[in-house]
CHARMM-style PDB file with segment names, atoms N, HN, CA, C and O in Angstrom:
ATOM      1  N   UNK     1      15.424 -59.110  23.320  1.00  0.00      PROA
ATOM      2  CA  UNK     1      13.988 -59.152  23.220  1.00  0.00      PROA
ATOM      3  C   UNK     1      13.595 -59.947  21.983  1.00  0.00      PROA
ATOM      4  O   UNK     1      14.079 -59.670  20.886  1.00  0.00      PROA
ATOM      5  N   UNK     2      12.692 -60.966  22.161  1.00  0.00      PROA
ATOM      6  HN  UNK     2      12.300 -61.191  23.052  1.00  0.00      PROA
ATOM      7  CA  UNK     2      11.756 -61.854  21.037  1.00  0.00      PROA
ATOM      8  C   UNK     2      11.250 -60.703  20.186  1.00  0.00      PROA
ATOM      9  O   UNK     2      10.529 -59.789  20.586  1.00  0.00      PROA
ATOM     10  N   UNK     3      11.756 -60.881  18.877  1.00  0.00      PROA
ATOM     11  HN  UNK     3      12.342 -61.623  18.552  1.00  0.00      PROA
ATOM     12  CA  UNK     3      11.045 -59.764  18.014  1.00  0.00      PROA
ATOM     13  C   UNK     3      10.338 -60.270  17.093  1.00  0.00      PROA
ATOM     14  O   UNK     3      10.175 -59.703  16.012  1.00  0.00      PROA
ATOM     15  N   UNK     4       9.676 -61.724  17.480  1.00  0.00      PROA
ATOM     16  HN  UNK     4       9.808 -62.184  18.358  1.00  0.00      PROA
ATOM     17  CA  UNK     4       8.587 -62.322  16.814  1.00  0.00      PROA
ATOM     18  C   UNK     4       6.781 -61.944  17.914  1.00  0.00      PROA
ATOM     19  O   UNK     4       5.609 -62.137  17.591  1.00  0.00      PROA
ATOM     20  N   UNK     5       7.452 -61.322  19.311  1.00  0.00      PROA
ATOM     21  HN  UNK     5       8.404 -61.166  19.574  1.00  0.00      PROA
ATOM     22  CA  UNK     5       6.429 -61.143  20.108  1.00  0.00      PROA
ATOM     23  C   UNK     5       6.417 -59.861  20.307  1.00  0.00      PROA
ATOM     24  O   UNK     5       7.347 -59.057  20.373  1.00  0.00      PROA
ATOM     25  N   UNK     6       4.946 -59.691  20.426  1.00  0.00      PROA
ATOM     26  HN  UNK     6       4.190 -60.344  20.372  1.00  0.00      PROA
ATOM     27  CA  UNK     6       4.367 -57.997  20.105  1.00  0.00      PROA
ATOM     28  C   UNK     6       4.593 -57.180  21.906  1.00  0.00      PROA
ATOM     29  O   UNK     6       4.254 -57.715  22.962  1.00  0.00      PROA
ATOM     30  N   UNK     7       5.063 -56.191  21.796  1.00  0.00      PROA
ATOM     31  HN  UNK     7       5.339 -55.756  20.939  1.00  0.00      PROA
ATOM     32  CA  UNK     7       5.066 -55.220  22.863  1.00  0.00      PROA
ATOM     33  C   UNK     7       4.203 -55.129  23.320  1.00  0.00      PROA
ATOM     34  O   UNK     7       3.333 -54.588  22.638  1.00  0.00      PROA
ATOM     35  N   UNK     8       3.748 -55.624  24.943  1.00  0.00      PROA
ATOM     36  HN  UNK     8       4.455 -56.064  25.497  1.00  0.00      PROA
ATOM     37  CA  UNK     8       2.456 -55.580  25.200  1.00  0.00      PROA
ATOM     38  C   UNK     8       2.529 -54.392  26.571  1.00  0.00      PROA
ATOM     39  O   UNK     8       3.657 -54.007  26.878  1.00  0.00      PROA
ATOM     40  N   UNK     9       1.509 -53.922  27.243  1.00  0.00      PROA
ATOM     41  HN  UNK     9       0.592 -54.234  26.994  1.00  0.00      PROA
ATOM     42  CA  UNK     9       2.078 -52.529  28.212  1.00  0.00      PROA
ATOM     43  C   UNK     9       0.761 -53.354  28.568  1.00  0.00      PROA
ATOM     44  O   UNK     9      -0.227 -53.351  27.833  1.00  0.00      PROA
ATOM     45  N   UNK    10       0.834 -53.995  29.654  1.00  0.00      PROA
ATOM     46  HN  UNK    10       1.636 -53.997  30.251  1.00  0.00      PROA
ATOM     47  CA  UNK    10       0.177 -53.814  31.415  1.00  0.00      PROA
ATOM     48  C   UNK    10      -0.571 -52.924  31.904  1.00  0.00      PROA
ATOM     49  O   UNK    10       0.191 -52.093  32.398  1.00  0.00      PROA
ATOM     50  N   UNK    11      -1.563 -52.628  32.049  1.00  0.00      PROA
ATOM     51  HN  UNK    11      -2.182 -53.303  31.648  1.00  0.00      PROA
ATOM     52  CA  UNK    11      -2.178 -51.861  32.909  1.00  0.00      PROA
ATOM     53  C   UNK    11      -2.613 -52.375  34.549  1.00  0.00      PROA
ATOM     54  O   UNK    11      -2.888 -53.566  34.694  1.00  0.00      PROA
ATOM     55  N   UNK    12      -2.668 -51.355  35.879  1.00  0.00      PROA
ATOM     56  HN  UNK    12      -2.444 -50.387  35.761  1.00  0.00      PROA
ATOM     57  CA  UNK    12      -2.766 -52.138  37.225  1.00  0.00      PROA
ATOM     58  C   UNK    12      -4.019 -52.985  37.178  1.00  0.00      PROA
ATOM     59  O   UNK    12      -4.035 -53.574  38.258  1.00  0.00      PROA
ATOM     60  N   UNK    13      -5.175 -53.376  36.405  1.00  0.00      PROA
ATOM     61  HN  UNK    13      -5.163 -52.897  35.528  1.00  0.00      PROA
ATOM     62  CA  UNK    13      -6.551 -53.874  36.599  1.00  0.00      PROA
ATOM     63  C   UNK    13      -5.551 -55.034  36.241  1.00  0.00      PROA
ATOM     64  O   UNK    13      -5.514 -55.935  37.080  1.00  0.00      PROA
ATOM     65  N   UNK    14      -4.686 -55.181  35.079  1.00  0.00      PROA
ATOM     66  HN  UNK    14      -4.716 -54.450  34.398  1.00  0.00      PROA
ATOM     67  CA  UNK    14      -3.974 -56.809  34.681  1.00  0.00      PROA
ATOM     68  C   UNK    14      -3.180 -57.141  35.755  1.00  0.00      PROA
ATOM     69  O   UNK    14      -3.193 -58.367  35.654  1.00  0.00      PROA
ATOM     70  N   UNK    15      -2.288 -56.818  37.009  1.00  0.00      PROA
ATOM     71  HN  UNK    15      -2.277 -55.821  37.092  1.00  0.00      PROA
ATOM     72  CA  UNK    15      -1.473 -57.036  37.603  1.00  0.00      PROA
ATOM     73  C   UNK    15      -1.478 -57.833  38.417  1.00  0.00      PROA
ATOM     74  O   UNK    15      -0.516 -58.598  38.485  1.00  0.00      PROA
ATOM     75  N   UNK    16      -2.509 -57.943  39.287  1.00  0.00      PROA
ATOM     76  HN  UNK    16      -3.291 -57.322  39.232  1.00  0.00      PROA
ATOM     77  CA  UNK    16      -3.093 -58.687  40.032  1.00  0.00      PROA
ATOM     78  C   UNK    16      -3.207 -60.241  39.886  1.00  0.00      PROA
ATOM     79  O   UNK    16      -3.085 -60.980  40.862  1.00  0.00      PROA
ATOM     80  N   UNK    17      -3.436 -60.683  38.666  1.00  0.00      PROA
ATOM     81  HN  UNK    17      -3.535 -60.082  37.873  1.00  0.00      PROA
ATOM     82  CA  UNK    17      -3.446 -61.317  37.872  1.00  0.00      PROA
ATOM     83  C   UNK    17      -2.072 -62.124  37.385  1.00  0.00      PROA
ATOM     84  O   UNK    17      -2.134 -63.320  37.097  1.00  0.00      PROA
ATOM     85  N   UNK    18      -1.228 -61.614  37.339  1.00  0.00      PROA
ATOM     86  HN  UNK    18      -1.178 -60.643  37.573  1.00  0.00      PROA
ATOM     87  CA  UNK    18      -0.194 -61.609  37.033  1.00  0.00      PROA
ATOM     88  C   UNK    18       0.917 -62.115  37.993  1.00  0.00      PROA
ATOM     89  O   UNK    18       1.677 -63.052  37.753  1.00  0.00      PROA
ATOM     90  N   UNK    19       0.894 -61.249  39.271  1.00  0.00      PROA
ATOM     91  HN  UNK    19       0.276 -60.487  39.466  1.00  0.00      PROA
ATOM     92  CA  UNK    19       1.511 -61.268  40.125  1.00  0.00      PROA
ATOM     93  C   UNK    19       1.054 -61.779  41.370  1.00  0.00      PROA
ATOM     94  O   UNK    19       1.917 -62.160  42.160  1.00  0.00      PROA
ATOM     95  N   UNK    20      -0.042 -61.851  41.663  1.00  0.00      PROA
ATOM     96  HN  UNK    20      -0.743 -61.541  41.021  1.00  0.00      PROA
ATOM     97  CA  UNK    20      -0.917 -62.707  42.762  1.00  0.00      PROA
ATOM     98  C   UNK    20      -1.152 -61.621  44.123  1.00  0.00      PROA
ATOM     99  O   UNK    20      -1.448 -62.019  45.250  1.00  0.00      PROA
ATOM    100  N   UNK    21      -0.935 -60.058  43.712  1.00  0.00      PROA
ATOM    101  HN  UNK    21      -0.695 -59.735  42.797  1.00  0.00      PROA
ATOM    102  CA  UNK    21      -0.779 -59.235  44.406  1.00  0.00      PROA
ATOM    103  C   UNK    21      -2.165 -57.687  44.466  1.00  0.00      PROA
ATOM    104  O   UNK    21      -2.668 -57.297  43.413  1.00  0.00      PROA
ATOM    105  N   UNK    22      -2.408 -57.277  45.342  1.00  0.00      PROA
ATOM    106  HN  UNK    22      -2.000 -57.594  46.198  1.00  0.00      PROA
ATOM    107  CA  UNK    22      -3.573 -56.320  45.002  1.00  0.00      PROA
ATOM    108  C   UNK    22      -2.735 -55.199  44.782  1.00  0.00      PROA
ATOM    109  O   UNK    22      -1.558 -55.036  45.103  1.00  0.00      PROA
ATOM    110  N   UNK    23      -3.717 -54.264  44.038  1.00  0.00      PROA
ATOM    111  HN  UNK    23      -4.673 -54.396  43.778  1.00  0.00      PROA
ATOM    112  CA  UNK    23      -3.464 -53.141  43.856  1.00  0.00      PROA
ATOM    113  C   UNK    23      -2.404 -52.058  44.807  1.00  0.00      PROA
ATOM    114  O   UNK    23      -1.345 -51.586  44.395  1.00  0.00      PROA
ATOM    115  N   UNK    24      -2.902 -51.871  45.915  1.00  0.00      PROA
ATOM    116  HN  UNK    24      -3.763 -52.254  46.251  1.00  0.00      PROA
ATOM    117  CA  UNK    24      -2.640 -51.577  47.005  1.00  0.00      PROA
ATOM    118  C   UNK    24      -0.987 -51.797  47.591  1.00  0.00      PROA
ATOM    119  O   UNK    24      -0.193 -50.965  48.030  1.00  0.00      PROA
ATOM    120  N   UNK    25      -0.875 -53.110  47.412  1.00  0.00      PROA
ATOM    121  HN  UNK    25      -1.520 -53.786  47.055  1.00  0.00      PROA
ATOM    122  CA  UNK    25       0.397 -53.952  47.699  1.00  0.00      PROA
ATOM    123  C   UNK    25       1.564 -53.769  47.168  1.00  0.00      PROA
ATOM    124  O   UNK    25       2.693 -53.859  47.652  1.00  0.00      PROA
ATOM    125  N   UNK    26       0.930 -53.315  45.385  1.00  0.00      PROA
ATOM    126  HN  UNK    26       0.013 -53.242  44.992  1.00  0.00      PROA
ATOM    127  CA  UNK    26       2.155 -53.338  44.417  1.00  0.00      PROA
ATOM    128  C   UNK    26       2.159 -51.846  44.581  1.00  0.00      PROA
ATOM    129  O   UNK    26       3.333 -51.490  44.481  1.00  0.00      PROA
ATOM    130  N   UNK    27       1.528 -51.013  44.748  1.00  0.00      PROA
ATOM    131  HN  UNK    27       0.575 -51.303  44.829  1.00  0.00      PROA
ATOM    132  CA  UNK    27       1.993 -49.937  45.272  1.00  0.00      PROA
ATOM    133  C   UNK    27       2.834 -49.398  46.226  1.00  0.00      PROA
ATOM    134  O   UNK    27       3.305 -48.266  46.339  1.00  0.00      PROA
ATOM    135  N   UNK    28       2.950 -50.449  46.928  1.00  0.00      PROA
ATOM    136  HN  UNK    28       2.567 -51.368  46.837  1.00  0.00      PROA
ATOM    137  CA  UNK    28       3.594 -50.300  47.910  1.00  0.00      PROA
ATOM    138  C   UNK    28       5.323 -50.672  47.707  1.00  0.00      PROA
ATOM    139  O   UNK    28       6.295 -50.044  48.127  1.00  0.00      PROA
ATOM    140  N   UNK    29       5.265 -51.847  46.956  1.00  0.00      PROA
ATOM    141  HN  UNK    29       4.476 -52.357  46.615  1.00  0.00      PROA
ATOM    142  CA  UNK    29       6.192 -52.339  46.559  1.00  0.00      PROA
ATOM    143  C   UNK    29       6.892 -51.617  45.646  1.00  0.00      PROA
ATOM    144  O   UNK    29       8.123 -51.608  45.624  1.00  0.00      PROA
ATOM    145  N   UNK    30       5.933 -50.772  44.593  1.00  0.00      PROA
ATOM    146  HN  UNK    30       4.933 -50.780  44.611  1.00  0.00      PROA
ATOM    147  CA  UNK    30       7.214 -49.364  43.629  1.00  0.00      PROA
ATOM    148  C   UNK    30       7.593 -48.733  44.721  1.00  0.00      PROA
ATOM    149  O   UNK    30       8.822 -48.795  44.764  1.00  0.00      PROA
ATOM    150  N   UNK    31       7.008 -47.933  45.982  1.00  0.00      PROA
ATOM    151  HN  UNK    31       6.010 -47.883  45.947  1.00  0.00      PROA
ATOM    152  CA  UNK    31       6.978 -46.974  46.836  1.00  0.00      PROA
ATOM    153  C   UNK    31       8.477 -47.627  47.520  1.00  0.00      PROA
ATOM    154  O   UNK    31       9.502 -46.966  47.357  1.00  0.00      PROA
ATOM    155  N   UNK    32       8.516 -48.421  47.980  1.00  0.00      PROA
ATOM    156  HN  UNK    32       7.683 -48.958  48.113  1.00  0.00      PROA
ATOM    157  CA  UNK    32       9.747 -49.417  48.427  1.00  0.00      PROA
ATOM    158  C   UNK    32      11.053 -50.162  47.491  1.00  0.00      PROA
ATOM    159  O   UNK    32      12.025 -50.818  47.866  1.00  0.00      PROA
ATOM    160  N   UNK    33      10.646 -49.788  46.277  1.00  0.00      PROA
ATOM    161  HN  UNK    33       9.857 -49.255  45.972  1.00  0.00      PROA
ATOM    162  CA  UNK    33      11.341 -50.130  44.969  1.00  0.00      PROA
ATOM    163  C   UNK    33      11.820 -51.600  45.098  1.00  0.00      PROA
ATOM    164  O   UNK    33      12.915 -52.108  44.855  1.00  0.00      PROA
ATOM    165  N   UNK    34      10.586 -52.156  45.585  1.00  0.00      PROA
ATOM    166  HN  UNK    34       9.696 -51.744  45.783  1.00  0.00      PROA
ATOM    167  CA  UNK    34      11.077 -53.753  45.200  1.00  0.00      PROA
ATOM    168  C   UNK    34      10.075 -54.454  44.329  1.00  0.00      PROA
ATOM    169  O   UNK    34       9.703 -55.598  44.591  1.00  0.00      PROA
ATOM    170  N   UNK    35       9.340 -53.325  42.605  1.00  0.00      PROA
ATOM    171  HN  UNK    35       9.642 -52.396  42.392  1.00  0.00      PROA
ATOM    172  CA  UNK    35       8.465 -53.405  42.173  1.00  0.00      PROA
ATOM    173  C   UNK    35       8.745 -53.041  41.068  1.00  0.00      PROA
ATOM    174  O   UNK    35       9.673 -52.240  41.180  1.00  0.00      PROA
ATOM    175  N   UNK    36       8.482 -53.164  40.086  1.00  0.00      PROA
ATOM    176  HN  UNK    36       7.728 -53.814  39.995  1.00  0.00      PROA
ATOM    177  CA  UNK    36       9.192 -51.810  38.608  1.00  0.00      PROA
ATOM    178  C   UNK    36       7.523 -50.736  38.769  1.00  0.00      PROA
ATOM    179  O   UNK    36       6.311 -50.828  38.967  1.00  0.00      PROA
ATOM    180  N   UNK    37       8.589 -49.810  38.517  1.00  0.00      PROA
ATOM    181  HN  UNK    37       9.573 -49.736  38.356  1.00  0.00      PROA
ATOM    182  CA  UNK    37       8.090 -48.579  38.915  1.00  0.00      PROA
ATOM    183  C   UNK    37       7.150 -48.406  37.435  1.00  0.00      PROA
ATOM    184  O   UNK    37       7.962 -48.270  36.520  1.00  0.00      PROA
ATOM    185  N   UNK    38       5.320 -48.355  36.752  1.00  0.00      PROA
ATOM    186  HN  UNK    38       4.661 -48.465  37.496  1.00  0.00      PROA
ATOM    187  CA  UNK    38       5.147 -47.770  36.025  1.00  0.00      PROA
ATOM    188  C   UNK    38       5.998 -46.548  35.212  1.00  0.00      PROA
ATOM    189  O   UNK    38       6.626 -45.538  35.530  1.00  0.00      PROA
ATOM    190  N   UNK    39       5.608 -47.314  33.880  1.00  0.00      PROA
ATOM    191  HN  UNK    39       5.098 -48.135  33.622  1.00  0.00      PROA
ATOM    192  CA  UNK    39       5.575 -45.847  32.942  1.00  0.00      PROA
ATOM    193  C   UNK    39       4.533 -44.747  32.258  1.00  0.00      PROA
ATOM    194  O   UNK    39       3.349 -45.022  32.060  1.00  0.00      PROA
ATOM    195  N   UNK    40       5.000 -43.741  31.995  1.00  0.00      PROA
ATOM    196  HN  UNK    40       5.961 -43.518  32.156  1.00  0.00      PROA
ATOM    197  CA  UNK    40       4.138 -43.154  31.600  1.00  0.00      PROA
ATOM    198  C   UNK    40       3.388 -43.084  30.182  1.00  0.00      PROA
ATOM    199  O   UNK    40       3.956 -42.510  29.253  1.00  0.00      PROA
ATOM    200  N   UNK    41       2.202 -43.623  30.013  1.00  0.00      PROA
ATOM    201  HN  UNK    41       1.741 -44.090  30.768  1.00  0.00      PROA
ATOM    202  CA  UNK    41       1.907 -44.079  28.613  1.00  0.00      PROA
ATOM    203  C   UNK    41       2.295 -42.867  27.629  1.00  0.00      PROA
ATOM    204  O   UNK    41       3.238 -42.890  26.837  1.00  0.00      PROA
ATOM    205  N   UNK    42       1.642 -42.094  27.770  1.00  0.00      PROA
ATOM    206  HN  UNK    42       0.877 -42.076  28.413  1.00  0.00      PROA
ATOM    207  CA  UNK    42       1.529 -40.439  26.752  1.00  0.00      PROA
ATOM    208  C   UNK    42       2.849 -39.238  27.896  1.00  0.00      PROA
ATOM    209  O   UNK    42       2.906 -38.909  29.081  1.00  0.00      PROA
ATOM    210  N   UNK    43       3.329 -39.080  27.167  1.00  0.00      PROA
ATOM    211  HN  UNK    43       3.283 -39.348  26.205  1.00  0.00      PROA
ATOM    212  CA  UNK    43       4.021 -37.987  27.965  1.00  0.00      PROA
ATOM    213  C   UNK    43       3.133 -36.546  28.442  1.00  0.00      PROA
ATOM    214  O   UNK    43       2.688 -35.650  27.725  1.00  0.00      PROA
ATOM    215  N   UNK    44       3.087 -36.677  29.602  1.00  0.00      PROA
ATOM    216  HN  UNK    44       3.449 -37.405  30.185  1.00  0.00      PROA
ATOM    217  CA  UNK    44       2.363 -35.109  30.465  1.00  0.00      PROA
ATOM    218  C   UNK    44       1.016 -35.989  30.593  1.00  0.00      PROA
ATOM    219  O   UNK    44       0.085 -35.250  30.916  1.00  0.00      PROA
ATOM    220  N   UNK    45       0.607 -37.368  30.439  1.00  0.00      PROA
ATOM    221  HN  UNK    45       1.363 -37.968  30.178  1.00  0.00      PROA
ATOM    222  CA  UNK    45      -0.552 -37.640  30.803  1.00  0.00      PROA
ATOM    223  C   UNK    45      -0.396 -38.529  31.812  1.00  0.00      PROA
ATOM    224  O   UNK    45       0.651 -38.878  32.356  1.00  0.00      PROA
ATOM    225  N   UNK    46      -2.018 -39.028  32.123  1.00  0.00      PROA
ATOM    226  HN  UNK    46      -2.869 -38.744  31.681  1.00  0.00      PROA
ATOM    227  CA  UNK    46      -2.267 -39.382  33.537  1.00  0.00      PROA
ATOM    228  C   UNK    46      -1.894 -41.113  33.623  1.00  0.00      PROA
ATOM    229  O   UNK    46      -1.440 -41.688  34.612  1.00  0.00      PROA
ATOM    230  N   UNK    47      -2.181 -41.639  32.488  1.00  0.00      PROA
ATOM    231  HN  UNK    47      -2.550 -41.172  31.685  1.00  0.00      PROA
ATOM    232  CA  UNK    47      -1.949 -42.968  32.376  1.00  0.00      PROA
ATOM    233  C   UNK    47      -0.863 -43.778  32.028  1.00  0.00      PROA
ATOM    234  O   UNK    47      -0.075 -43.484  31.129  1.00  0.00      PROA
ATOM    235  N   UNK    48      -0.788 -44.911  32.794  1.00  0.00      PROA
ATOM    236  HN  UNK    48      -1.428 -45.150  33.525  1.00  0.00      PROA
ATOM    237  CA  UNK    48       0.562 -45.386  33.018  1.00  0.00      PROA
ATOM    238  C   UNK    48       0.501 -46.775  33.076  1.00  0.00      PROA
ATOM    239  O   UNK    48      -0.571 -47.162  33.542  1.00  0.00      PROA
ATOM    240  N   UNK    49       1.396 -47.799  32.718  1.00  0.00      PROA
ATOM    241  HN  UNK    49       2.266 -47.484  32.339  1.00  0.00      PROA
ATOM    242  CA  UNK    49       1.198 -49.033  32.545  1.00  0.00      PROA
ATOM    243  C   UNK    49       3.178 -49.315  32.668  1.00  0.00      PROA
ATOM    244  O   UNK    49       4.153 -48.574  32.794  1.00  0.00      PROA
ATOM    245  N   UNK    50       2.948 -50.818  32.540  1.00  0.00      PROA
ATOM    246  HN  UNK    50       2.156 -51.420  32.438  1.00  0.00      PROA
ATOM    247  CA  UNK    50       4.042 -51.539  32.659  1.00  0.00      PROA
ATOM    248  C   UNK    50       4.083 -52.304  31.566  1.00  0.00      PROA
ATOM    249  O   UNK    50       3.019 -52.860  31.295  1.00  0.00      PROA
ATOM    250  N   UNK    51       5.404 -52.593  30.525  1.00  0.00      PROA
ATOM    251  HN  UNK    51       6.269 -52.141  30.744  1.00  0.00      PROA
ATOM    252  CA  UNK    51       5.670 -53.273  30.100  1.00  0.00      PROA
ATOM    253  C   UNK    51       5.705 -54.862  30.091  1.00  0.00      PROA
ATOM    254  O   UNK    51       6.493 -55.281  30.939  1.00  0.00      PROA
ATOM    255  N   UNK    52       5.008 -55.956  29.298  1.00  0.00      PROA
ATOM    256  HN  UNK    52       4.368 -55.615  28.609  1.00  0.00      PROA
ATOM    257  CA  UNK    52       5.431 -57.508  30.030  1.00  0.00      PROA
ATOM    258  C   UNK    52       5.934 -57.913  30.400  1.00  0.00      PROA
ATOM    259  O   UNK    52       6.077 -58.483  31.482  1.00  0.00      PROA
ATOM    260  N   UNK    53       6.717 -57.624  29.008  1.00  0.00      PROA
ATOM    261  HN  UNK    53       6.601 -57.160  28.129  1.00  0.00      PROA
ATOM    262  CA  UNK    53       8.381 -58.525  29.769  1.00  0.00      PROA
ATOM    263  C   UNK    53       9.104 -57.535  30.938  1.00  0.00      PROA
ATOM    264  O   UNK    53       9.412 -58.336  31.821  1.00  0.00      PROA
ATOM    265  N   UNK    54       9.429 -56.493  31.276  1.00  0.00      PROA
ATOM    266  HN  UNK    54       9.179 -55.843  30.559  1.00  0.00      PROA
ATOM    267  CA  UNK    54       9.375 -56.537  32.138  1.00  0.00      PROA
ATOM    268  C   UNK    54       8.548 -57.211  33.941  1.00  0.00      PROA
ATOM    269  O   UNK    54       9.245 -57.583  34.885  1.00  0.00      PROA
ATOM    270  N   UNK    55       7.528 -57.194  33.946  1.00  0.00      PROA
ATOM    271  HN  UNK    55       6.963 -56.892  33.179  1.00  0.00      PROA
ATOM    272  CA  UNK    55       6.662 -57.671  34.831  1.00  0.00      PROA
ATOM    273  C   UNK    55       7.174 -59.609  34.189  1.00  0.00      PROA
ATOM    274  O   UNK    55       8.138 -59.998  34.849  1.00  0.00      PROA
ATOM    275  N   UNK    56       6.924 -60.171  33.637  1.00  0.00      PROA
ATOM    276  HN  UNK    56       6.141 -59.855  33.101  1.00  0.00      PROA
ATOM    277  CA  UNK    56       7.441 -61.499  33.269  1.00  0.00      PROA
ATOM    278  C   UNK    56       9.218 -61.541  33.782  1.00  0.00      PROA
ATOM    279  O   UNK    56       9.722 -62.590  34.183  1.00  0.00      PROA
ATOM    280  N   UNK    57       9.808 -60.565  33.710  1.00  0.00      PROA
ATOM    281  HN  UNK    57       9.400 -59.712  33.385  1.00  0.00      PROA
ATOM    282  CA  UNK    57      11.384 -60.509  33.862  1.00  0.00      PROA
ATOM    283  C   UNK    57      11.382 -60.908  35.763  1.00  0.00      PROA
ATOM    284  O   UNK    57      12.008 -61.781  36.363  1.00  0.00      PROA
ATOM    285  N   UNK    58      10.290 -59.731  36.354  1.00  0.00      PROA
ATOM    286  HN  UNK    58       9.781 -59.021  35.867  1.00  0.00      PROA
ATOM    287  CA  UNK    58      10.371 -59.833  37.921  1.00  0.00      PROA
ATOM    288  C   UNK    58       9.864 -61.063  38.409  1.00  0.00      PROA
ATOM    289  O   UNK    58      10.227 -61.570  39.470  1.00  0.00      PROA
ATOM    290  N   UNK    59       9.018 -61.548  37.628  1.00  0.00      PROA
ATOM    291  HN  UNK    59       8.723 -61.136  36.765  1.00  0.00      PROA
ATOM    292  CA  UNK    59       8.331 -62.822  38.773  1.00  0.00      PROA
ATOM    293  C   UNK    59       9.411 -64.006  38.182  1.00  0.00      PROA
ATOM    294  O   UNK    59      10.162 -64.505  39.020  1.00  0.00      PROA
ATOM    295  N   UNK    60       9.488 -64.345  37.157  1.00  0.00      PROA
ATOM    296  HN  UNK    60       8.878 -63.940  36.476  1.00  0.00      PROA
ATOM    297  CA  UNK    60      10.339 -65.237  36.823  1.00  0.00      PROA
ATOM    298  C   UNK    60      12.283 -65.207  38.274  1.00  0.00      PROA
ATOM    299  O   UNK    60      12.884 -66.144  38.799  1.00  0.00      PROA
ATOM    300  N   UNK    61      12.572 -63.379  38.343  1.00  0.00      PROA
ATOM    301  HN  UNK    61      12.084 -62.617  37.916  1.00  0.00      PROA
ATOM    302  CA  UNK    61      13.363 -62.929  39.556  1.00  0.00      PROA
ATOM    303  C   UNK    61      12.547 -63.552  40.828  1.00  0.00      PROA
ATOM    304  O   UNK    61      13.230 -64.428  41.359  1.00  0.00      PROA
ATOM    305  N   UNK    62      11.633 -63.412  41.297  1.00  0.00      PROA
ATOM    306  HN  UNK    62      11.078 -62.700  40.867  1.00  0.00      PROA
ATOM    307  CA  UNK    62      11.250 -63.305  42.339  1.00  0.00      PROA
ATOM    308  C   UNK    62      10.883 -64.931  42.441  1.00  0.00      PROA
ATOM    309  O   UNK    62      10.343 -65.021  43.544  1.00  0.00      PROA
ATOM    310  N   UNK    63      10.896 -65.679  42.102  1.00  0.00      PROA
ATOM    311  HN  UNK    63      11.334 -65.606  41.206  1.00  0.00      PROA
ATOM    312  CA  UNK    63      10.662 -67.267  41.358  1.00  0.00      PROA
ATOM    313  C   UNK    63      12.043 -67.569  41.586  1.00  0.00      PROA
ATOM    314  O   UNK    63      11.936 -68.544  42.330  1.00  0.00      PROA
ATOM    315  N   UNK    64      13.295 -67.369  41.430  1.00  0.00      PROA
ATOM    316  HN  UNK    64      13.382 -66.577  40.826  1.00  0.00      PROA
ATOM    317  CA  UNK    64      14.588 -67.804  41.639  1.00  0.00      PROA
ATOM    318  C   UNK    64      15.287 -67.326  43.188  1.00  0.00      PROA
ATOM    319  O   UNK    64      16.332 -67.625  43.765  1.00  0.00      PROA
ATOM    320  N   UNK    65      14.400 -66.642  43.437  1.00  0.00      PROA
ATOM    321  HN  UNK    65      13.550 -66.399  42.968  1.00  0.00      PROA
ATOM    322  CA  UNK    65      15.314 -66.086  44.687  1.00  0.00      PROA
ATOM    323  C   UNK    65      14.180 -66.788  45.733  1.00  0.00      PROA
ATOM    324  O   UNK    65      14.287 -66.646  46.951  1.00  0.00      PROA
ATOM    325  N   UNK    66      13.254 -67.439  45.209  1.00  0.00      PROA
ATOM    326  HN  UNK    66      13.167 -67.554  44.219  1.00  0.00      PROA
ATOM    327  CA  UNK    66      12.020 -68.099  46.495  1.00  0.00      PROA
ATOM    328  C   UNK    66      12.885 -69.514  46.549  1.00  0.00      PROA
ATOM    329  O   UNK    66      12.811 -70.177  47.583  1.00  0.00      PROA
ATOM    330  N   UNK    67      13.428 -69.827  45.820  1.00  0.00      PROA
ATOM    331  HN  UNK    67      13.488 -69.288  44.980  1.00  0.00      PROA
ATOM    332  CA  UNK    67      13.771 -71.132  45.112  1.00  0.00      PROA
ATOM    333  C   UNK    67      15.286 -70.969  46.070  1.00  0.00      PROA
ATOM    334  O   UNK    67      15.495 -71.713  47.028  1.00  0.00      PROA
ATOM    335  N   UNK    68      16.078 -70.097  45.726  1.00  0.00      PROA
ATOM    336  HN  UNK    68      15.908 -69.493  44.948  1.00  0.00      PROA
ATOM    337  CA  UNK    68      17.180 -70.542  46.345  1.00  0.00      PROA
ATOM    338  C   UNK    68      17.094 -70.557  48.184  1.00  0.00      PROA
ATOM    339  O   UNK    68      17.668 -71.380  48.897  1.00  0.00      PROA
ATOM    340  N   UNK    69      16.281 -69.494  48.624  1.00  0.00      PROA
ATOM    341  HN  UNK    69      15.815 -68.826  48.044  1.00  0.00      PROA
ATOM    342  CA  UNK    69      16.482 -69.308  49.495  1.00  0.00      PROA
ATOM    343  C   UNK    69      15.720 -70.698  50.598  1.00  0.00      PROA
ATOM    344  O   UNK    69      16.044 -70.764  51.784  1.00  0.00      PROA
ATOM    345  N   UNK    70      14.764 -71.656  50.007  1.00  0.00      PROA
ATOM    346  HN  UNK    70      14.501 -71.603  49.044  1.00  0.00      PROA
ATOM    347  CA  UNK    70      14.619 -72.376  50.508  1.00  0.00      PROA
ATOM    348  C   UNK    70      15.502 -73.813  50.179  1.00  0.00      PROA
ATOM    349  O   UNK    70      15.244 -74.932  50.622  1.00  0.00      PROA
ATOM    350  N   UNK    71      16.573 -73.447  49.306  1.00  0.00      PROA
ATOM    351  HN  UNK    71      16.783 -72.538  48.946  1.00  0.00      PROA
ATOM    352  CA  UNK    71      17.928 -74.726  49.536  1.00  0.00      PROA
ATOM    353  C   UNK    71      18.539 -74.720  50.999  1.00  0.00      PROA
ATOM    354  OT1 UNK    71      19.439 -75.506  51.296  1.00  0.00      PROA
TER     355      UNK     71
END
């Protein structure tokens, strides 16, 4: 991990955005685990977000495997 770049945590209103995907969809996609599954911001609470680099780790994945599979 770049430890000149600040830890940033995702929330689903940013995702969309991100991933070119609705709400709805990427839900579907943790539910199917072909998504990173939120974390839980506060422990025992309701709110939950995703890490960047993670979410930057998957599309950059999902970007190499669009790529090979049309060689």
């Amino acid at each position: 991990m770049d430890s000149t770049k600040p830890v940033r945590v995702l929330r689903m209103k940013d995702l969309p955005y991100r991933v070119g995907f609705r709400p709805t969809t990427i839900y579907q996609l943790v539910a199917q685990g072909k998504f990173p599954a939120p974390h839980k911001l506060y422990p025992g609470g309701k709110a939950s977000g995703w890490l960047e680099s993670t979410i930057d780790s998957w599309v950059l994945k999902q970007a190499g495997q669009s790529k090979e599979a049309n060689l």
